[in-house]
ZAMARGU-4260 file (C-alpha; in steps of 0.2 Angstrom, whole numbers, plus 5000, padded with zeros to 4 digits):
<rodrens>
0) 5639/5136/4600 | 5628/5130/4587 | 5633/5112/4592 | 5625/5116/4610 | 5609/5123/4602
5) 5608/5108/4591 | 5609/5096/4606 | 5597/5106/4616 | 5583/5106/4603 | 5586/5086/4601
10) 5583/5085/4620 | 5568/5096/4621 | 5563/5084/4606 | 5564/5068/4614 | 5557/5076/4632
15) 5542/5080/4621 | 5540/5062/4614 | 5541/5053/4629 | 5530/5066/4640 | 5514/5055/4643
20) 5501/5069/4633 | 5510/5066/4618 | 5499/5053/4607 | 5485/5055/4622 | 5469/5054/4612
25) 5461/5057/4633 | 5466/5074/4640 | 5460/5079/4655 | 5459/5098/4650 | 5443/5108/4658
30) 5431/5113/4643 | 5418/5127/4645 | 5401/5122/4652 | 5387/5118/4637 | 5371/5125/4634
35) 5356/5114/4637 | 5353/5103/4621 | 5335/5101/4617 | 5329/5081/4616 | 5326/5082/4596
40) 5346/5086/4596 | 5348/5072/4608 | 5343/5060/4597 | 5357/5062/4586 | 5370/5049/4588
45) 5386/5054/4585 | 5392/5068/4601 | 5402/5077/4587 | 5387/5083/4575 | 5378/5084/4589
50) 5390/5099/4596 | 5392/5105/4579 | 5374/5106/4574 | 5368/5114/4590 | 5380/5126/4589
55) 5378/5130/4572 | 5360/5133/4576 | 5362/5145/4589 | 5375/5155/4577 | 5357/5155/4564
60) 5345/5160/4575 | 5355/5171/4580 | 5357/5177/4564 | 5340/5176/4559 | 5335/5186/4575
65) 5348/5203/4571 | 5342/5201/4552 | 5359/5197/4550 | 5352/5190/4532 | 5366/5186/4522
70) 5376/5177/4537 | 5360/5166/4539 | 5359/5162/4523 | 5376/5158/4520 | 5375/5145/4534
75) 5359/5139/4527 | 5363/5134/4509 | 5383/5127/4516 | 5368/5113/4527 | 5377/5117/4543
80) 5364/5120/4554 | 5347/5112/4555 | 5331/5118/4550 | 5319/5107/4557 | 5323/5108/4576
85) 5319/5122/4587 | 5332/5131/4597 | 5333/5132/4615 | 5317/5144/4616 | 5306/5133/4608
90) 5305/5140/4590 | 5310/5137/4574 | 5321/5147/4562 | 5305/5151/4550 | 5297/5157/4566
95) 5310/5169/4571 | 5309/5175/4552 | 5293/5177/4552 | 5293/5188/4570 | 5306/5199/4561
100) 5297/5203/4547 | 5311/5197/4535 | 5303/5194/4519 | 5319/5187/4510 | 5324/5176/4526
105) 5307/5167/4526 | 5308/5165/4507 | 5322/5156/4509 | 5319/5145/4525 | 5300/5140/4516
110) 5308/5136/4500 | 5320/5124/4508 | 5307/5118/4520 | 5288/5121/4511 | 5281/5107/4526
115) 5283/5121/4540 | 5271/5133/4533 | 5262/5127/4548 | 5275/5121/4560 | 5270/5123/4578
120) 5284/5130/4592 | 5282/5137/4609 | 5264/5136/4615 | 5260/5132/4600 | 5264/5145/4590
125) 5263/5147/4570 | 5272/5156/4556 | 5257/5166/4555 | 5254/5169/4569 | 5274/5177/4570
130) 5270/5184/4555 | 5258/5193/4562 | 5267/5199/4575 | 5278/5206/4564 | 5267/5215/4553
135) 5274/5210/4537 | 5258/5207/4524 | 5265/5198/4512 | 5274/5186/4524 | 5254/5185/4528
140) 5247/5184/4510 | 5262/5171/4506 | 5257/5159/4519 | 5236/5161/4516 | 5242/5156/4496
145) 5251/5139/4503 | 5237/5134/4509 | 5237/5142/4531 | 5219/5146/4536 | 5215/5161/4543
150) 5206/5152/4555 | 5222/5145/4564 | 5224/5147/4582 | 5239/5144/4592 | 5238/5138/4611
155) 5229/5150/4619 | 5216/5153/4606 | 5223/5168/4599 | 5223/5170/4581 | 5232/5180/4569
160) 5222/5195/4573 | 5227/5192/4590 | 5244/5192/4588 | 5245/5211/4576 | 5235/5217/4590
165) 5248/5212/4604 | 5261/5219/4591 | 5251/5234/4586 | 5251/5232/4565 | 5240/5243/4562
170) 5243/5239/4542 | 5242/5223/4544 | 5225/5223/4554 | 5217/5234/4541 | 5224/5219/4529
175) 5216/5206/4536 | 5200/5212/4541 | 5200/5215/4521 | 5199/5197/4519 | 5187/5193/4536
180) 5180/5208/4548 | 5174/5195/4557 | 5190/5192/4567 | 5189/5208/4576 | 5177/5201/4589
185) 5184/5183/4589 | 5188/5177/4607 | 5202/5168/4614 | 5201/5152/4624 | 5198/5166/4638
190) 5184/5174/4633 | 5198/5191/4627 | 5196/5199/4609 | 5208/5208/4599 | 5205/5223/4606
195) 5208/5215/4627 | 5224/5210/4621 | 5229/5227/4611 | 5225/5236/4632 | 5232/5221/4639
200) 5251/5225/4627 | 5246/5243/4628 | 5245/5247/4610 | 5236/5264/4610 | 5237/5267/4593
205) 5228/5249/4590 | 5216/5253/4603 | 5209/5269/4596 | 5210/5259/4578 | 5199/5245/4586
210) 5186/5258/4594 | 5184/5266/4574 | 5181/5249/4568 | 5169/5243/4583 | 5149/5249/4585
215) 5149/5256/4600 | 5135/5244/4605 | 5143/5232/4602 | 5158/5238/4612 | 5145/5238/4628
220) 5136/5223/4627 | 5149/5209/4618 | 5166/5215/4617 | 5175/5223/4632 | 5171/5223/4651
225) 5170/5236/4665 | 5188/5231/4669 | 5193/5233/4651 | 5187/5252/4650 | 5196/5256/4667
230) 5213/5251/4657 | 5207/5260/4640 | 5204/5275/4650 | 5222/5275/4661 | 5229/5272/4645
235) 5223/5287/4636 | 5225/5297/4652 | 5242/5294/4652 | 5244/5299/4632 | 5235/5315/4635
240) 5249/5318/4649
</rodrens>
């Protein structure tokens, strides 16, 4: 009995050595479809690190974007994935830490890559301007030490006070107009102030912040428009509802 088995297993042996997928660097097997690789992948030359690295940055700023902290960090400092090449949507991974508000995250990612304090992604977007999006004031105070300007724009126009107005930081507004009050009138490249695009995002708290701050003169004659006050009004209508 066991002499049968034996023989068996010797035939199954050699069936396998011969079989033409054996020692086959080339099989024909169906993969799953990729993702679209951004050209700044592409250039790397080697189709293997190029799989690798993109998928390890998907796995970061995906990470990055949960405030999955420790798992980014740990594919940061293992130099698996790539910090100077934007992901699919155009952004880097200091932007998405700075949009999140994760102090430690964006300690980390500046430390490591100090030259993107002012890196630009999507329509031109900014760390500041992120961080202003995500409302976290010392991400803000961190960036104006290394040297950012206030005075940065990104695509549109619209600067950081823009951008807690769209968000509707109400902390980090008061924090900046600390340091100029003159951003609370500045216009985008289409003529729109802080306060158009809090009523544009509707931000009500942020818009009845902004009315405090503005001279109601000023409000008529410079700042908003007869459009403007119709959404201001519909939007306070609906809170009092």
């Amino acid at each position: 009995m066991l002499r049968k088995i034996y023989l068996k297993n010797l035939c199954l042996a050699i069936m396998l050595l011969s079989s033409p997928l054996m020692g086959s660097e080339e099989i024909d097997l169906p993969r799953r479809p990729q993702e679209p690789v951004s050209e700044e992948i592409q250039q790397i030359t080697n189709p293997q690190d190029l799989e690798a690295e993109h998928v390890h940055l998907q796995t970061l700023l995906k990470y990055i974007r949960s405030r999955k902290t420790n798992e980014a960090i740990d594919l940061i400092y293992q130099n698996l994935a790539p910090l100077d090449v934007p992901g699919e949507d155009g952004m880097f991974p200091i932007h998405w830490a700075c949009r999140k508000g994760d102090l430690y995250m964006f300690m980390v990612l500046i430390t490591k890559k100090p030259d993107q304090k002012s890196i630009r992604g999507k329509g031109g977007v900014t760390p500041l301007y992120c961080a202003a999006l995500g409302g976290n004031t010392k991400i803000i105070q961190t960036l104006l030490d290394l040297g950012v300007g206030l005075d940065e724009q990104i695509g549109s126009g619209s600067t950081v006070f823009h951008g807690v107005c769209v968000a509707g930081k109400i902390g980090a507004a008061e924090f900046l107009l600390e340091k100029n009050p003159s951003m609370l009138v500045e216009k985008r490249k289409d003529g729109k102030t802080p306060l158009h695009a809090a009523v544009e995002n509707k931000q009500k708290l942020m818009i009845e912040f902004l009315i405090k701050r503005l001279h109601i003169d000023v409000i008529r004659l410079s700042v908003v428009d007869k459009i403007l006050w119709e959404k201001m009004g519909e939007l306070l209508r609906e809170e009092q509802h």
